[in-house]
C-alpha positions as CSV (number, residue, x, y, z in Angstrom):
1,X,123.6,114.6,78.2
2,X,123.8,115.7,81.8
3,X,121.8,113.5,84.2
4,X,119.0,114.6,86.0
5,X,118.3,115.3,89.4
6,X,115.3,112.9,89.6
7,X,114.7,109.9,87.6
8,X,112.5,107.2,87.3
9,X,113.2,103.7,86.1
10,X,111.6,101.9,83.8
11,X,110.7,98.5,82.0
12,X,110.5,98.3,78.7
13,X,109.8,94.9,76.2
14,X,111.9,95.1,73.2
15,X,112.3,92.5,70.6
16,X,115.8,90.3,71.2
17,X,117.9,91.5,68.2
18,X,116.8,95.0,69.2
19,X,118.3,94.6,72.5
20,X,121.4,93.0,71.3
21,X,122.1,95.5,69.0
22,X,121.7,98.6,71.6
23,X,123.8,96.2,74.2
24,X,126.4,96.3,71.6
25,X,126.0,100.0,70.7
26,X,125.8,101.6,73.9
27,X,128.8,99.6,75.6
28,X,128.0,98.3,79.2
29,X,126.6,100.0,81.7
30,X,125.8,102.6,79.3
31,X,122.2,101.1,77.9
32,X,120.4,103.8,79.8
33,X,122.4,106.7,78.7
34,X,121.7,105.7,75.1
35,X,118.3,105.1,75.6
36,X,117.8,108.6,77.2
37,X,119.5,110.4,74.6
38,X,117.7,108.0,72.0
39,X,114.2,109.3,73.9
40,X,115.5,113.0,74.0
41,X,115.8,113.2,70.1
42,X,112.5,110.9,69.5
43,X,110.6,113.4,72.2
44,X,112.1,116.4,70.4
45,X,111.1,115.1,66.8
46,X,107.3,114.6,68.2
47,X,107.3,118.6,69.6
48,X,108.5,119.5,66.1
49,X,105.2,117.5,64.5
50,X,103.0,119.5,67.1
51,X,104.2,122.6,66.0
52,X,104.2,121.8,62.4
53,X,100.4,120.7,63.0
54,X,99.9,123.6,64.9
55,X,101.1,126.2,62.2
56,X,99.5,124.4,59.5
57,X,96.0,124.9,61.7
58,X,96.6,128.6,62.3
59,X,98.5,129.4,58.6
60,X,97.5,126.6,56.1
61,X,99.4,124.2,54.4
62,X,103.0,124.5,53.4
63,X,102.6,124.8,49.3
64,X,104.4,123.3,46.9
65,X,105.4,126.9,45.5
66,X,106.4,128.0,49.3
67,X,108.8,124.4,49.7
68,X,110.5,125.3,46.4
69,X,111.3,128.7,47.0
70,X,112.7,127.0,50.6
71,X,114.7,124.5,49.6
72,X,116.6,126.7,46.8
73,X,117.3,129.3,49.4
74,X,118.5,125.8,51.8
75,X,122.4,125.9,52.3
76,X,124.6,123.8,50.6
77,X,122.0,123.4,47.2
């Protein structure tokens, strides 16, 4: 990820264990790096659920017959 012109810091409460674990992942001085990528993918995955809402308002629900026929035409099956 390429870091952005502006930023803005900030404070975050995280269970112990939680913060050990992403000290140990992320290596140090690389906590916010991981964090931002770890926000990036979270952020992208809520879009997707907005759009997903949205085209089920506008379209319908996705049926059963419809996620069939998608997942047998789904690479690699």
């Amino acid at each position: 990820m390429s870091e952005s012109a502006h930023t803005d810091k900030l404070s975050v409460t995280v269970p112990s264990e939680v913060a050990a674990e992403l000290r140990s992942r992320a290596g140090r001085g690389n906590v916010s790096a991981y964090v931002t990528d770890a926000l990036i993918r979270q952020l992208e995955h809520d879009r997707l659920g907005d759009l997903l809402t949205e085209l089920a308002d506008v379209h319908g629900p996705v049926t059963e017959e419809e996620l069939a026929r998608a997942r047998a035409e789904w690479p690699g099956r």
